[in-house]
N, C-alpha and C positions, 0 to 999 in steps of 0.2 A: 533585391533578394536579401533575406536575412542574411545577419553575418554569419559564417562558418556554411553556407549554405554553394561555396564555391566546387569547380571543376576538382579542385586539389583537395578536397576533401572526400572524395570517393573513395578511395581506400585501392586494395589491389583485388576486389571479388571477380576482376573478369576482364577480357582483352574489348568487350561491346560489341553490341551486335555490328556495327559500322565496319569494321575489319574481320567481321567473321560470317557475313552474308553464308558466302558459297558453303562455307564449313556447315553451316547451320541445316541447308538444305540441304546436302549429299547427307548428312547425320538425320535427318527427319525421314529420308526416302529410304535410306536403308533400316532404322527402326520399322517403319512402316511396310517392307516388304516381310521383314524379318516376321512380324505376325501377322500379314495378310493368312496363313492358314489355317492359324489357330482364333481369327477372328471369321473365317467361313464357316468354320467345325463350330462355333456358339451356338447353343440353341438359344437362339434370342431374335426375337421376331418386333419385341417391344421393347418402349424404354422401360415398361414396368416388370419384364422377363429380366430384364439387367438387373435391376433394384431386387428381384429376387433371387438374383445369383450373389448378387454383394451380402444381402442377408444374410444367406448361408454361411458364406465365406468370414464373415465379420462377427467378431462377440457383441451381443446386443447391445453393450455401450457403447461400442464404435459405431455401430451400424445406428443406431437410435441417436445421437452425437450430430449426423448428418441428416438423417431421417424426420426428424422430428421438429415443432415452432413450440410456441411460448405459452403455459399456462393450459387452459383446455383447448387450443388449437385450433378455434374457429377461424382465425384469419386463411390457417395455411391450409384447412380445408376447404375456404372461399375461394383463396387462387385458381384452385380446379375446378367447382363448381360453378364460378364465373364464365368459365370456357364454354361450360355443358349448356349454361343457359343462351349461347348463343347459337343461332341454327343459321345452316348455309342452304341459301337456293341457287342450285348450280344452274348457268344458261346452259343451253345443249343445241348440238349439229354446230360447233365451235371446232373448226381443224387443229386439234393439240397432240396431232404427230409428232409433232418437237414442242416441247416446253423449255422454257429457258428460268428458272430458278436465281440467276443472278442479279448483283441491284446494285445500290451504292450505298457504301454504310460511313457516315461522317466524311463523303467526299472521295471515296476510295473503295475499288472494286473489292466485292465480296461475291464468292461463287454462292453463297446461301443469303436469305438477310437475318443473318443468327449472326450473335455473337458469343462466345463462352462468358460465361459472367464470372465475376470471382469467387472464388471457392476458398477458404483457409483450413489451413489442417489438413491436405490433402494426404499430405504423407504417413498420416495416421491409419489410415485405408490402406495404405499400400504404399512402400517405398519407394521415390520415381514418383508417384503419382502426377505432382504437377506438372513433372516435364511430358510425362507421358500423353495428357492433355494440353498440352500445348503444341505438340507433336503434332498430336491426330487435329488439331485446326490448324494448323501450318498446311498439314496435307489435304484437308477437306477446303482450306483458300478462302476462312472467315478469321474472324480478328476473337485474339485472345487476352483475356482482362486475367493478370497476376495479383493478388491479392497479396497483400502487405504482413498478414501471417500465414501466408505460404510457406512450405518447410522448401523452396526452394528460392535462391537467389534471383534478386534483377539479374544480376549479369549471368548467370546459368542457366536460366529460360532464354536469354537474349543469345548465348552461346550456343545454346546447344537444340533452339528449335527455330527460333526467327520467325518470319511471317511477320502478319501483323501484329504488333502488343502494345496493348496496354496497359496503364500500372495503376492498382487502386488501391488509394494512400487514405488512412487513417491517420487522426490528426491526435496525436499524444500529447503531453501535458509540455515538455521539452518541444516547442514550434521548430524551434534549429535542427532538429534531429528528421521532422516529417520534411522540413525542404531538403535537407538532405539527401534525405529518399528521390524526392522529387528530384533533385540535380539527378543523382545516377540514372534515375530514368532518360531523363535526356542524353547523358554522356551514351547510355546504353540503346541508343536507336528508338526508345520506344515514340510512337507518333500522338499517343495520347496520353492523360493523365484524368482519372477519375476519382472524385470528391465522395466517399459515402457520407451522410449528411441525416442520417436516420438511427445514431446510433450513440444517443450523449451518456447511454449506460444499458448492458446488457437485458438483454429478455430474461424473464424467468421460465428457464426451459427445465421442467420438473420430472422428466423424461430422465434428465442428465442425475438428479438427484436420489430419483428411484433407482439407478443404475451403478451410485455412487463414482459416476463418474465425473471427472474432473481432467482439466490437461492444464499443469503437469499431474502426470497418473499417481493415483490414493491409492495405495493397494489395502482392500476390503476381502475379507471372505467372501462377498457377495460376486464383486468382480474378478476375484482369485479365480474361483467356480465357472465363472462365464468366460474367463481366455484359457483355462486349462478343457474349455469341451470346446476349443476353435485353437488343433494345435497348429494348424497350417499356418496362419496369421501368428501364432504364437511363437512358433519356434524362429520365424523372420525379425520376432521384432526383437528377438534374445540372441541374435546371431547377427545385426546389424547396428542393432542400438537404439532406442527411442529419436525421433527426429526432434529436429531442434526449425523454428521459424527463422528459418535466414536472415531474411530482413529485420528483424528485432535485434539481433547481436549488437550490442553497444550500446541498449538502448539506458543504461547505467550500468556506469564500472563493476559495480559488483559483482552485475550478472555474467556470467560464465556459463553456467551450465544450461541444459536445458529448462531442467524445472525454474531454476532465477528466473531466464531470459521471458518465460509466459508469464510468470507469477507475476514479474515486474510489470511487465507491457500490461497485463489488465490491470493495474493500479493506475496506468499513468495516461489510457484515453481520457480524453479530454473534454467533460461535461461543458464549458464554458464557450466551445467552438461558434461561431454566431457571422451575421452577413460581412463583419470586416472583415473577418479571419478567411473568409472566402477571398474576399477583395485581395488579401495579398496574397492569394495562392494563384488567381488571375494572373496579377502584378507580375509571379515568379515566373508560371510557364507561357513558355513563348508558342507553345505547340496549344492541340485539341484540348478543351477542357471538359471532363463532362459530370453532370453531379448524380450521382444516385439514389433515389431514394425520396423522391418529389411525388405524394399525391393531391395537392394542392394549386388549385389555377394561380391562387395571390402569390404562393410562393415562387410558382414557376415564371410568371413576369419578373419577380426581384428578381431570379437569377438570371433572366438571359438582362436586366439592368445592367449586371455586373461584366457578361461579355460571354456567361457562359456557351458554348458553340453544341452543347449535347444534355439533351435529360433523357434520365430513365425514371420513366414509373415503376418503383419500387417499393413493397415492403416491407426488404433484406426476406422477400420467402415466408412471412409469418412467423418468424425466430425473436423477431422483438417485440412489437405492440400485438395483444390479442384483442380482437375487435376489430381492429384498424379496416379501414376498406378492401376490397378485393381490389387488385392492381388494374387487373382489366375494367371493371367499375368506376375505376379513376381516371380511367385515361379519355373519354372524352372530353372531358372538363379542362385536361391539361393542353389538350389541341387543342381546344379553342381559345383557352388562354396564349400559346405558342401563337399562334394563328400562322404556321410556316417559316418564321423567324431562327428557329435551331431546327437541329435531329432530335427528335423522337422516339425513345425506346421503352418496351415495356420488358419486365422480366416479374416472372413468381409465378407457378404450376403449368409451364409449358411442358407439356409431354408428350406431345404431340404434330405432327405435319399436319393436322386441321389446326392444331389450336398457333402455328405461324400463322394460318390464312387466315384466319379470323382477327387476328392484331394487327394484319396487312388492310385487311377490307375494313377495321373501324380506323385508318391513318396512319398506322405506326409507320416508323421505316424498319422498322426490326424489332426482333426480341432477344432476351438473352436467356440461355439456358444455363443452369447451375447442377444441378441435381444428376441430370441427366447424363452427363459425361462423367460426372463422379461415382456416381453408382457403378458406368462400364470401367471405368480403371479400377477402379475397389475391385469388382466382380475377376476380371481378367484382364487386369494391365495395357500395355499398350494396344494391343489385339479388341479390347474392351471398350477404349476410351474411342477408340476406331470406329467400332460397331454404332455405338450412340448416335455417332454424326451422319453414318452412315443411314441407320434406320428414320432417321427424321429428315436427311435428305428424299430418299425412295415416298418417304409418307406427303412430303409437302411437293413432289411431283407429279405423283397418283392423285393428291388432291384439286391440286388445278388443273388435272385433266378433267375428272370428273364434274369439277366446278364449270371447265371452258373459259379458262384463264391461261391461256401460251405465255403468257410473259406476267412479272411481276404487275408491270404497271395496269395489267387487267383485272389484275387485285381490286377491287373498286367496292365503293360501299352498296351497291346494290346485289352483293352476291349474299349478304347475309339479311335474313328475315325480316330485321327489324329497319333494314336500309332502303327499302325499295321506298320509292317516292309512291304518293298517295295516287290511285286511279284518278281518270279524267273524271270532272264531272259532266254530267248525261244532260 
């Protein structure tokens, strides 16, 4: 491991999850009863009924901030598109009295085969946000990815919701700084560590431009105009403070503040990131490694080379490259390059419990959702973030009944259109 990349460099952000288990869960089930009423009373039936409460609720540069991909947006309109173009043929007279929805995701039970994917800025949405989603999958019993500009800490997700986590580090220009991260994650319980690997320089998200938005916040007449007619969200963030990305703090002496602490950190991701620099993030974690952001077969053999243990087909949602392939469009190419050697994940425009069964029936072992649980904490906090996992468990239930699928493993590729083996010939 790099130097300064030790135990004793963790700092004091937190007691870890490892001696704060019980704390973690008696705090997640009480959160989670706390708004079991106010997440019954939502009128939200969908993940897209959430996205349009967050609307509401959000001035269109925060809302568009999260909403929105890169340039004219064909990629992140293909994510969903790609869904639409695949079609299910459900068997039927299949007894799916009881469905069972659980599976194993990286070696470890998961009640869904979802994962939350990482989200940054969450706290821009809504204060709380990432604990509050990390909550609601502690309580829903699938595993959640904390993102490295998260406005909350390793050790405060690891405190104060537990579950499964883990942690997706970004590789800065200071290498000592991202293992560092990477130690607290361990020191902090978390059982994985995630490599984004799609990101050697931002997207042009023009969304953000037309909006004069920016984090740290430009204050524009344009933007004045748009939080002064969203006082709800306005008057929260004038009476708690602009969040600050936890995990970034120190990422140069300087920075102090919030606006430093972002301004710096996007100067100092790290274009030059490349297959050794993977190799010694291997080398560091002794735990799960997984890479995101893989739509390529050649690449995905180099990485499991390396020992990598998990890919996602990702790409980052349509926020960076516009063009790029549809994630679901990519992923057979990358199972068959895998050929069963890692786990398997896809994530970008899941919005759906069709669109899990469909990434089940072409191989996947899961998918991750991002959006989705962001939108319900934006919309309605923890009650919100609840809903989300809530409605896409109900939907990927309903759907393997209707499919005649009782259990994951009946997920199988002849459930969708283009799976079915060819008729006998005559």
């Amino acid at each position: 491991m790099p130097e300064g990349a030790s135990a004793g460099a963790v700092g004091s952000g937190g007691t870890g999850m490892a001696s704060g288990v019980p704390d973690a869960r008696a705090a997640v089930e009480a959160a989670c009863r706390a708004a079991d009423g106010r997440r019954a009373a939502l009128r939200a039936w969908s993940v897209e009924d959430l996205r349009g409460l967050a609307r509401r609720r959000l001035p269109r540069a925060i809302f568009e901030t999260f909403d929105g991909g890169a340039e004219d947006e064909s990629t992140l309109r293909d994510n969903r598109e790609a869904f639409a173009r695949r079609r299910l043929m459900p068997r039927v007279l299949v007894d799916v009295a009881r469905v069972d929805p659980s599976t194993r995701l990286l070696g470890a039970p998961s009640a869904l085969p979802i994962a939350v994917a990482p989200t940054g800025a969450a706290g821009f949405g809504r204060h709380g946000a990432d604990v509050m989603i990390a909550r609601a999958a502690a309580h829903a019993g699938i595993p959640y990815t904390l993102s490295t500009s998260a406005t909350a800490s390793i050790e405060q997700v690891a405190d104060q919701a537990g579950g499964r986590l883990w942690f997706q580090a970004y590789i800065v220009k200071d290498r000592s700084f991202t293992f560092r991260l990477i130690e607290r994650a361990r020191v902090a319980g978390y059982e994985a560590v995630m490599i984004t690997v799609d990101l050697p320089v931002g997207g042009k998200r023009e969304r953000d431009f037309r909006n004069d938005m920016s984090i740290p916040f430009r204050y524009t007449p344009r933007n004045l105009l748009d939080f002064a007619t969203h006082p709800v969200w306005s008057l929260n963030m004038l009476a708690r403070g602009v969040p600050v990305m936890e995990n970034l703090r120190g990422i140069a002496p300087a920075a102090t503040t919030a606006k430093g602490i972002v301004s710096t950190a996007g100067r100092n991701y790290d274009p030059s990131f490349d297959w050794d620099g993977l190799r010694a993030v291997r080398d560091a974690w002794p735990r799960t490694l997984i890479v995101k952001g893989i739509v390529r077969p050649d690449d995905a053999v180099r990485a499991l080379e390396l020992g990598v243990d998990a890919i996602v087909v990702s790409n980052h949602g349509g926020r960076q490259l516009d063009g790029g392939i549809a994630t679901l469009d990519a992923l057979p190419g990358v199972l068959r390059a895998v050929a069963g050697r890692a786990s398997v994940l896809v994530d970008g425009g899941v919005r759906r419990g069709a669109d899990v069964v469909k990434a089940l029936a072409m191989g996947a072992d899961g998918v991750l959702v991002g959006r989705a649980t962001l939108y319900g904490a934006c919309a309605a906090g923890q009650a919100g973030a609840l809903r989300a996992l809530e409605i896409l468990r109900d939907e990927v239930e309903r759907t393997m009944r209707l499919c005649g699928a009782p259990t994951v493993a009946a997920i199988t590729a002849d459930l969708l259109a283009d799976g079915l083996p060819p008729p006998p010939l005559r």
